[in-house]
N, C-alpha and C positions, 0 to 999 in steps of 0.2 A: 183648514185648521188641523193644527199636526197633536196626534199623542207624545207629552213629553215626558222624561224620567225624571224624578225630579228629587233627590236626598235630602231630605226637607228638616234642616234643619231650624231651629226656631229664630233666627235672620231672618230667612225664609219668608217666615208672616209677618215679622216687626217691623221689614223695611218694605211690606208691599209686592213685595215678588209676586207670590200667591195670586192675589187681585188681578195685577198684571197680564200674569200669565192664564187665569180664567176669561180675560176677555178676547183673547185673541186663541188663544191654543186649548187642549185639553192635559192638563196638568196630571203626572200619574203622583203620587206620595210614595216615599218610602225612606223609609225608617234607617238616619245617617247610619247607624249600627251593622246594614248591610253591607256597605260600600266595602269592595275587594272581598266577597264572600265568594262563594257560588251562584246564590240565587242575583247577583250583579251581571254575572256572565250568562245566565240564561237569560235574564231580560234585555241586556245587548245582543244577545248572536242571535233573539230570535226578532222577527217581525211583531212592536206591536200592536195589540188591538187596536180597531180605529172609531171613533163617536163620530157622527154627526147633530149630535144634539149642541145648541151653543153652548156655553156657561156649563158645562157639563168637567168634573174632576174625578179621580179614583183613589181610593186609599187602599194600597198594595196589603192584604195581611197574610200571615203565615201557619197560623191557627197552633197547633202541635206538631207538627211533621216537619215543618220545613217547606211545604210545596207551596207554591204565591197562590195569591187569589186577588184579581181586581175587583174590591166590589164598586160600584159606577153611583156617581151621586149628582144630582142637577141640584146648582145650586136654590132653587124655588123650594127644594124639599130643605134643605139648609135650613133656609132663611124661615119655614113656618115651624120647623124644630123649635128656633132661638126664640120666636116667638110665642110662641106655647110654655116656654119654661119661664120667660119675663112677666107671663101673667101667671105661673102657678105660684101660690101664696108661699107653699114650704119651702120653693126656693128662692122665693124674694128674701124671705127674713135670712138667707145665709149673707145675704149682700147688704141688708143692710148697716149704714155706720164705718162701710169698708176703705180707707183708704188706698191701700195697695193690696193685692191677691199674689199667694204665693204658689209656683205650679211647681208639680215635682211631676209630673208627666209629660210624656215628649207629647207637642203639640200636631204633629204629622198619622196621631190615629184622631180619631171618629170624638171621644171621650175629651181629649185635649183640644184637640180642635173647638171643639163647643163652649167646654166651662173653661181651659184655660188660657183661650184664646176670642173667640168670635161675641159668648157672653160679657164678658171684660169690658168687651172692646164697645159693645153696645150700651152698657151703663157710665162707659166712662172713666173706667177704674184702672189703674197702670199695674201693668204685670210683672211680679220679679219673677224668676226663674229660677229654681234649687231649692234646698234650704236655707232656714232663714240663718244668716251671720251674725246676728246680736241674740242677748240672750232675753229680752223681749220677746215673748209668745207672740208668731202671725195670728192676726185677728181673722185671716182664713185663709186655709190650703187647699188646691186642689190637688188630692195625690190620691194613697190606693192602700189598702189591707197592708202590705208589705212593706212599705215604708213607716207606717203608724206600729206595726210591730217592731220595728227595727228600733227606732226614736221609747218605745216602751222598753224593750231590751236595753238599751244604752243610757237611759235615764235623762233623754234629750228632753228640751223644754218640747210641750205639746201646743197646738195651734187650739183656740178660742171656739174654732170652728171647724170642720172637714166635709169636704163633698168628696165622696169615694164611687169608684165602678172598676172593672174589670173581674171581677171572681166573687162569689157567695161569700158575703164578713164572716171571717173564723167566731164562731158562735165563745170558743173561750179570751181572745182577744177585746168583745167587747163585755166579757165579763171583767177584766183587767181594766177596762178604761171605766166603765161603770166605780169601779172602787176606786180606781185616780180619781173620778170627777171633774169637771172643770173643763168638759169637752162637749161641744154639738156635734151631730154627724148626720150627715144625708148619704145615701146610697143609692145610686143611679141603679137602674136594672137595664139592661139592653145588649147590644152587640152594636158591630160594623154593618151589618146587613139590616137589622131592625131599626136605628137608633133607638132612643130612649123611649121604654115602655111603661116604664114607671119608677117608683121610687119607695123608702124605708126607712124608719130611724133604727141601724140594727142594734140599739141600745136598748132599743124598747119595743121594737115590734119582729117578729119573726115571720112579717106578710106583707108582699108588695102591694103596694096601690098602681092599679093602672091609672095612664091618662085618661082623659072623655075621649081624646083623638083615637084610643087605643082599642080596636074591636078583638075579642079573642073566644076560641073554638077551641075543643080537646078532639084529638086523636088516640086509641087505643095504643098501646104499645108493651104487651107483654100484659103484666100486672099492675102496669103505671097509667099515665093518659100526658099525651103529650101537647105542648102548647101550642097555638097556628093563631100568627095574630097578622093582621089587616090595619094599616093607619098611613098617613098621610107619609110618612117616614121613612118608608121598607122600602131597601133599594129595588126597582123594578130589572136589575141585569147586572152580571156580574160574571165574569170569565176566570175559567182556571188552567190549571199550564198541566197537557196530558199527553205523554208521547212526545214531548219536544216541540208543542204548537199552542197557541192559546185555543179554547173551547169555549162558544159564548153558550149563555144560559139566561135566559128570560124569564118573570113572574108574569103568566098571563091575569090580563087584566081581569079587575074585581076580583082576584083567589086570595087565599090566606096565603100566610108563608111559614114552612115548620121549620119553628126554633131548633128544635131539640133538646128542648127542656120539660123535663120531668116534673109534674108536680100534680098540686090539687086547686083548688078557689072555691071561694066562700063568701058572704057578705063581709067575711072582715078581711077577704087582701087573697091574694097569690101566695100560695106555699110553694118556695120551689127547692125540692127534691135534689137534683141534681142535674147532668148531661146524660142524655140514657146511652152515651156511649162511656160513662163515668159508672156502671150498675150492673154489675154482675148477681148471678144466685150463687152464694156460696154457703156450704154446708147448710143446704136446703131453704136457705135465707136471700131474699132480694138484697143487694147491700151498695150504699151510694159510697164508692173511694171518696169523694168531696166529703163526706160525714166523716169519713174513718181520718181522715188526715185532719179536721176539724178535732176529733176527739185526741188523738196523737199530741198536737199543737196544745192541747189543754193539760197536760202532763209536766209541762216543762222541761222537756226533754234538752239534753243539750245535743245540737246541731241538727241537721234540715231535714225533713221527712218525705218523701215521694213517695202514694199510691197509684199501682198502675194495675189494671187485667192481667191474669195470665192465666190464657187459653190452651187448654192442653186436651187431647182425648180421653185421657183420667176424669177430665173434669175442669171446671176455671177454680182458681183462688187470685189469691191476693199476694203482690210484689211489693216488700218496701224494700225502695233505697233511699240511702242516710248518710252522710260525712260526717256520723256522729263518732266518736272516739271512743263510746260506752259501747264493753263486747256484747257481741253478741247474742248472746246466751244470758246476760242479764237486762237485754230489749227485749229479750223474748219470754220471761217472766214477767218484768211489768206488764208487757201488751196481756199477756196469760192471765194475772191478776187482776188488769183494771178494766179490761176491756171487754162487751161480751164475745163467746166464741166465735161467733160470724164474722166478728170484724176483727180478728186476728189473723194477721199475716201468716201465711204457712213458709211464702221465702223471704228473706229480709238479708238484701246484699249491702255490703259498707266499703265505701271506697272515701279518697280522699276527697273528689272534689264533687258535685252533681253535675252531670251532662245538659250543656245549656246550647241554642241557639246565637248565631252569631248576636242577637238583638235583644240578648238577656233572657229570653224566654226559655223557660225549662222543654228539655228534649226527651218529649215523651215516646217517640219511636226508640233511639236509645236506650232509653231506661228499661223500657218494654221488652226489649231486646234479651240486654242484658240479663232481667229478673228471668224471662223463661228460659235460656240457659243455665243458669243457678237451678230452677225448679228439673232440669234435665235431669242434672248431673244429681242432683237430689233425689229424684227417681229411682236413677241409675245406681246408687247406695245403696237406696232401703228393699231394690230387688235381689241383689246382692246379699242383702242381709237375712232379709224372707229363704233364701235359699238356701244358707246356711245356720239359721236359727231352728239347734232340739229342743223340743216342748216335750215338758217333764214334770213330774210332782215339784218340781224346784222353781219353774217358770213361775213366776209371779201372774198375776192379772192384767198389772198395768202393764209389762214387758207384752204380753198377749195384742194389747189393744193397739201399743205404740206398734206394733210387727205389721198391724192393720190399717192405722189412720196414722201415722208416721211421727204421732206425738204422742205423748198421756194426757189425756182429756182428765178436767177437774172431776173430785171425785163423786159430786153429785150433779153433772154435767149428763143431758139426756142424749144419747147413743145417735140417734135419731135426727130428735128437732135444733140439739145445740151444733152436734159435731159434723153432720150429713152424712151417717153412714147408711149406705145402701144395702138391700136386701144379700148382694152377693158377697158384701163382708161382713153381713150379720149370719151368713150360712156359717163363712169362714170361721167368726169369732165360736160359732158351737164345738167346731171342727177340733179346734187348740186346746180350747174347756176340756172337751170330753176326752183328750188325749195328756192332760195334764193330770186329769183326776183317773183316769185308767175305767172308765164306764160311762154309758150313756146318760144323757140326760134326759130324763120324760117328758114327752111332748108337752104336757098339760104343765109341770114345769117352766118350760121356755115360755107359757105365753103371761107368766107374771111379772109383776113390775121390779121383779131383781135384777132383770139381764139386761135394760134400760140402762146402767150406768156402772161404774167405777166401782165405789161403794156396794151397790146393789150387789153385786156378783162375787165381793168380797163376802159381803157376810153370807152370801146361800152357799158359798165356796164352803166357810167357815162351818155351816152347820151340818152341809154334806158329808166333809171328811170326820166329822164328829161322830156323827151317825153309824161313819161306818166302823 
């Protein structure tokens, strides 16, 4: 039995292939959107991986970077997925009364494969593929966050029904459907490596339910606890491509397997937090980029929003890029106004298009890239400016502050807990003070709550040079 490549596109399963090919061969998937990429010629020119399990397939994913990952599926673990979801009640009632199901996802991931192809196919229900072409609402879609915001954005007719996975629902998207009305929604929770863990109506709930199949453990993880779940489901092997070779990797038997997902649990459901590679501390704040792009997206901003890390020796903050056409400097008052200080971007780069993988997925290495080059050259300014800025009876406060934290914090914004300012720009900011006003400040001074903020240090400013 040979490993085969396989650009699966949705023919693919309609006409059998698939089946076909799982009885005799091991089937790799991947995603038509690659063909003639890169990641095409690295899985030709190299050797690969080889199964000997029979009935065994791989669904090729890319994750954020670009780099493949086999994860390896036997079809037994399939087949008790599909059956587990045929008897779970919440999602029987999306099926029922369903004549035809609409898929807007390609059927060659994990998510499509299931509900808009393999479930289908077990109830007996014929699949169209796209969006629907009458203007007749589908009685149900399997699609994703991104396409239900598009279809809200355009003023598209909405389906009756929706089963969604891939990404945490934009918490203000389904405040927007909430006021449409006229819509059900189920929200798969899972991955390619876990399948389905569970499920949510994120209309109404903001807490997964697990399955009974689904056993889960927290691991520490900074300030968070992170998830490690166990069920019949989680692929036991999966290969990634490192130095030019594939590299296998194994789940020894009976362990858990860690997600990577951030959160808490409760008797009412799974809070999940975020990717705790999506969670920086910024200005003394744990902060989840998936929340701040959630908040972003609730603004109505016109055009696309990306948060990404940016890791610097200074310190991390926060990158957005945007193909939005609103300047810059009036993105970065609204975020200043609406948003609290943690989750303000400190660089925010605007280009025309957003940097995508061949396969549509956004290109967070890129992005990444890009932001902390901006944050460089950004730097590279405000040292510049430090170097050159005299501090005078005429230097303002807030001119003081921006010299220090490279913006003007609001003016009852605390130094400290909103902005992150550390101990050696709190020396610095006495350093400016007291060479603005031309005399010391007494110690037992500095330790009240005036020099905490903006404001505060305006008025002891004010009543300082009064005095004198």
């Amino acid at each position: 039995m040979a490993s085969l490549l396989r650009f699966a596109d949705p023919d693919y399963f309609l006409n059998g292939t698939f089946f076909e090919d799982l009885k005799k061969d091991h089937p790799i998937l991947v995603d038509p959107l690659w063909q003639g990429t890169s990641l095409e010629r690295q899985l030709s020119d190299s050797p690969l991986p080889k199964q000997s399990n029979p009935q065994t397939f791989s669904l090729l994913t890319s994750g954020s970077t670009g780099s493949p990952k086999m994860v390896w599926k036997h079809w037994d673990e399939i087949q008790k997925e599909v059956d587990v979801w045929l008897s779970e009640t919440n999602a029987q009632t999306f099926f029922q009364d369903v004549e035809e199901i609409h898929v807007q996802v390609p059927l060659c991931h994990l998510y499509g494969l299931l509900w808009g192809f393999l479930l289908p196919k077990a109830l007996g229900i014929p699949i169209v593929m796209g969006q629907s072409k009458t203007e007749t609402p589908a009685k149900l879609s399997i699609t994703s966050a991104p396409q239900l915001q598009m279809a809200v954005t355009n003023a598209f007719a909405l389906p009756e029904r929706a089963i969604v996975s891939g990404m945490k629902f934009p918490v203000p998207l389904a405040r927007d459907l909430r006021e449409l009305g006229g819509i059900s929604l189920l929200e798969i929770y899972g991955s390619t490596e876990t399948g389905g863990m569970g499920y949510r109506d994120p209309l109404r709930q903001n807490r997964f339910i697990f399955l009974q199949e689904v056993q889960i453990q927290f691991q520490t993880f900074g300030e968070e606890n992170e998830l490690l779940v166990k069920s019949p489901f989680v692929s036991k092997h999966y290969d990634t491509f490192e130095t030019n070779e594939w590299v296998s990797h194994h789940l020894p038997a009976n362990s858990y397997y860690a997600t990577g997902d951030l959160g808490e649990n409760s008797d009412l459901g799974f809070y999940l937090i975020g990717r705790k590679d999506r969670i920086i501390k910024h200005k003394g704040k744990r902060v989840s980029l998936d929340r701040v792009e959630s908040e972003i997206l609730g603004l109505r901003l016109e055009g696309q929003f990306v948060c990404v890390p940016v890791h610097h020796e200074r310190g991390d903050t926060i990158g957005l890029f945007t193909d939005s056409r609103l300047p810059i400097d009036h993105l970065y008052q609204t975020l200043r106004y609406e948003l609290p200080d943690s989750h303000v971007p400190r660089v925010i780069l605007r280009q025309n298009s957003i940097p995508k993988l061949p396969n549509g997925k956004l290109d967070y290495q890129s992005i990444t890239k890009l932001c902390l080059n901006e944050y460089i050259k950004q730097i590279a300014t405000k040292d510049k400016e430090k170097q050159t800025i005299q501090i005078n009876s005429e230097t303002t406060v807030a001119e003081i502050l921006s010299s220090i934290l490279g913006y003007i914090p609001k003016p009852n914004d605390h130094l400290i807990y909103d902005c992150g300012m550390d101990s050696i720009q709190f020396t610095e900011m006495f350093l400016k003070l007291e060479t603005k006003i031309g005399s010391k400040i007494p110690e037992e001074d500095k330790q009240t709550g005036f020099f905490v903020s903006l404001s505060g240090m305006e008025g002891y400013l004010k009543d300082k040079l009064y005095l004198q």
